[in-house]
N, C-alpha and C positions, 0 to 999 in steps of 0.2 A: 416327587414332591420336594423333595429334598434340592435338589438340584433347581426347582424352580423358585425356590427361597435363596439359595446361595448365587444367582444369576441375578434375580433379586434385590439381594440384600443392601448396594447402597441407596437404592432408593427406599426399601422400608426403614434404613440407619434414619436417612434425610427426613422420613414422613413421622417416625419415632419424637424425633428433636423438633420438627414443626409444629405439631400436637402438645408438645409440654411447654412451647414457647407460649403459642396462644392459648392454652388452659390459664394459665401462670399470667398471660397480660388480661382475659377476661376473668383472673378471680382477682386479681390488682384495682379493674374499671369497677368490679360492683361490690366490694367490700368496704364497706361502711367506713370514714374517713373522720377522724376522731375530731370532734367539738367540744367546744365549751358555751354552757349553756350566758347569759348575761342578766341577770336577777334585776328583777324590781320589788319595790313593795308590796304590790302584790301577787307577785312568786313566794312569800314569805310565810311564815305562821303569823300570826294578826298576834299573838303574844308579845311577839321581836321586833314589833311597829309601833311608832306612834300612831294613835288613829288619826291627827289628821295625814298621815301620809300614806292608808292602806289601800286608796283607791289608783295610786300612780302606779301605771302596768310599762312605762316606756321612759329611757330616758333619762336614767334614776343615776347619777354621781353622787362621789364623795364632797361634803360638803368644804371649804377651806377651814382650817384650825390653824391652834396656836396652843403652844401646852409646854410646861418647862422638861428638860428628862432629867436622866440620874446623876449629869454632870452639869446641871444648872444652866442647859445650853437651850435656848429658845427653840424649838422644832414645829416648822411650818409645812402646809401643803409641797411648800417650794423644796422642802429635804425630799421630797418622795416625787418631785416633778418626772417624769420620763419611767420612772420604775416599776418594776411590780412587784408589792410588797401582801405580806400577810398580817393582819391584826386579831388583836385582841384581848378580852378584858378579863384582869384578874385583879387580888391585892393581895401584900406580901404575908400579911397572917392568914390567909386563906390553908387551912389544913385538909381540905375536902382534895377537889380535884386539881387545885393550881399545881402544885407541886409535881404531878404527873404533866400536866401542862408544857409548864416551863421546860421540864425533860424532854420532853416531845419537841417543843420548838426548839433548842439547841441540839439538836439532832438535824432539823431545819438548817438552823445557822452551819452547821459544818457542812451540810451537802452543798453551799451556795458560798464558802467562804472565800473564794476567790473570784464571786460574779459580782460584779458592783452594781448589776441590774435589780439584784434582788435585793431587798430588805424585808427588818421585822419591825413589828411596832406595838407595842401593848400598851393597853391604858391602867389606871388605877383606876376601880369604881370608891374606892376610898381614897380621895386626897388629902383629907383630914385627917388621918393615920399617916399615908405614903408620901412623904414628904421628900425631897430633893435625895435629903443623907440617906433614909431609910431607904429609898431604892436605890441608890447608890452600891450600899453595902449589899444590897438581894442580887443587886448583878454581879458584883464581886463575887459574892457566895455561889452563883448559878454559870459562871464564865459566861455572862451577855457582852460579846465584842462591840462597843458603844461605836466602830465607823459601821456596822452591820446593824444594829438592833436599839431601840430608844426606846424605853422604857418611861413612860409621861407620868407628869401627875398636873393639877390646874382645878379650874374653876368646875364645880360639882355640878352645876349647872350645863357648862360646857360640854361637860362630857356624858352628861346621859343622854344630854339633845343628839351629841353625834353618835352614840349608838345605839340608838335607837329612831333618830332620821336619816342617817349615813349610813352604816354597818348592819343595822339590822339583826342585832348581835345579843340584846340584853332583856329581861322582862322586870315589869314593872314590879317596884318593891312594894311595902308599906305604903298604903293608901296617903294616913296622915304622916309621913315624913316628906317631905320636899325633896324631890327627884332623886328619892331611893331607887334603884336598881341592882337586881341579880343577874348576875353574871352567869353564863353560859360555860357551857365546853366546847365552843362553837372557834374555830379559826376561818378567817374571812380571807378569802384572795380576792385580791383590788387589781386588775392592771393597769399598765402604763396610760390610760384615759381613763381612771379612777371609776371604774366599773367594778362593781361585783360582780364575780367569774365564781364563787361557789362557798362551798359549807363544808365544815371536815370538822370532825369530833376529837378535838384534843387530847383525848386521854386513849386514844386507838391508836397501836403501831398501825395497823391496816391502813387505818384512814389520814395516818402521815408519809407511808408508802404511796395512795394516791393523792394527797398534795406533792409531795414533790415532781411525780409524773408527771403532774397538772401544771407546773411552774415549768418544770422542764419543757414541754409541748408549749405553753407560752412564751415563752424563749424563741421556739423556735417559730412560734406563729408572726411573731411582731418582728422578724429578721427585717 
């Protein structure tokens, strides 16, 4: 027996090595090949929507804006033209969860500081507080690198219509105050055709481990 294994043997070597070639190419063909889902309104919680926009299931971009940042510098659709950025909304006296927040996204900003594809973008749900200086000085205090990350503030109005018809990102406040909105712990990935590509809870290393994964795989999906 022995002798007929060793007579054998470079063909069972050959048949060894064929076997793990195609094991290895048929668990390659049927192993599930990583996506990203593309969000609509109503992929949403009805909370994070306006109602007129919960019935739109296809189709669903970011809307164009216009918002000052923390260096008084205009920021339009056009800064974030080709890119694919993360949003999201807080304000700077926020003691609850911002704070963990913004730790979280400058964790963000270093893993992407030499991709120019990536950006960050956060709004203020208080621009009546967050004014040009005042966020100025929170970026200062939090190292927000202003070619990487723009920090807004603008019309109250403005900004609850886009996140809550854009981003999908905020729940309604106070009945009788005018376009009060609560802010989330929600960080939004937009891609480079201003799609929402997903949801990640700002205050979770975990779920800032799988944002960046998700940017990273985006990267390499839009090559």
């Amino acid at each position: 027996m022995k002798s007929f294994f060793y007579h054998y043997r470079k063909f069972f070597a050959g048949l060894l090595v064929f076997s793990i070639i195609t094991i290895s190419l048929f668990y390659t063909a049927l192993k599930p090949k990583k996506s990203l889902p593309i969000f609509n309104p109503s992929d949403v919680n009805p909370e994070l929507v306006d109602s007129t926009m919960q019935y739109i299931s296809k189709y669903h971009t970011i809307a164009d804006f216009s918002f000052t940042n923390q260096n008084g510098k205009t920021i339009t659709q056009k800064d974030y033209e080709g890119k694919i950025y993360v949003a999201d909304f807080f304000f700077t006296t926020c003691k609850s969860i911002c704070p963990k927040m913004t730790t979280n996204l400058v964790e963000v900003q270093k893993a992407f500081i030499d991709n120019p594809k990536v950006k960050l973008l956060s709004f203020t749900v208080m621009p009546d507080i967050d004014s040009v200086s005042v966020l100025k000085e929170y970026a200062k205090i939090n190292g927000v690198n202003a070619y990487k990350w723009n920090l807004v503030t603008g019309d109250k109005k403005a900004i609850y219509t886009l996140a809550r018809k854009s981003f999908l990102a905020v729940k309604q406040g106070k009945p009788e105050e005018q376009y009060d909105m609560v802010h989330t712990e929600n960080f939004v990935l937009v891609d480079s055709k201003k799609r929402v590509r997903g949801f990640y809870d700002g205050t979770k290393k975990e779920e800032i481990q799988r944002l960046i994964a998700d940017l990273n795989w985006l990267l390499e999906d839009e090559k």
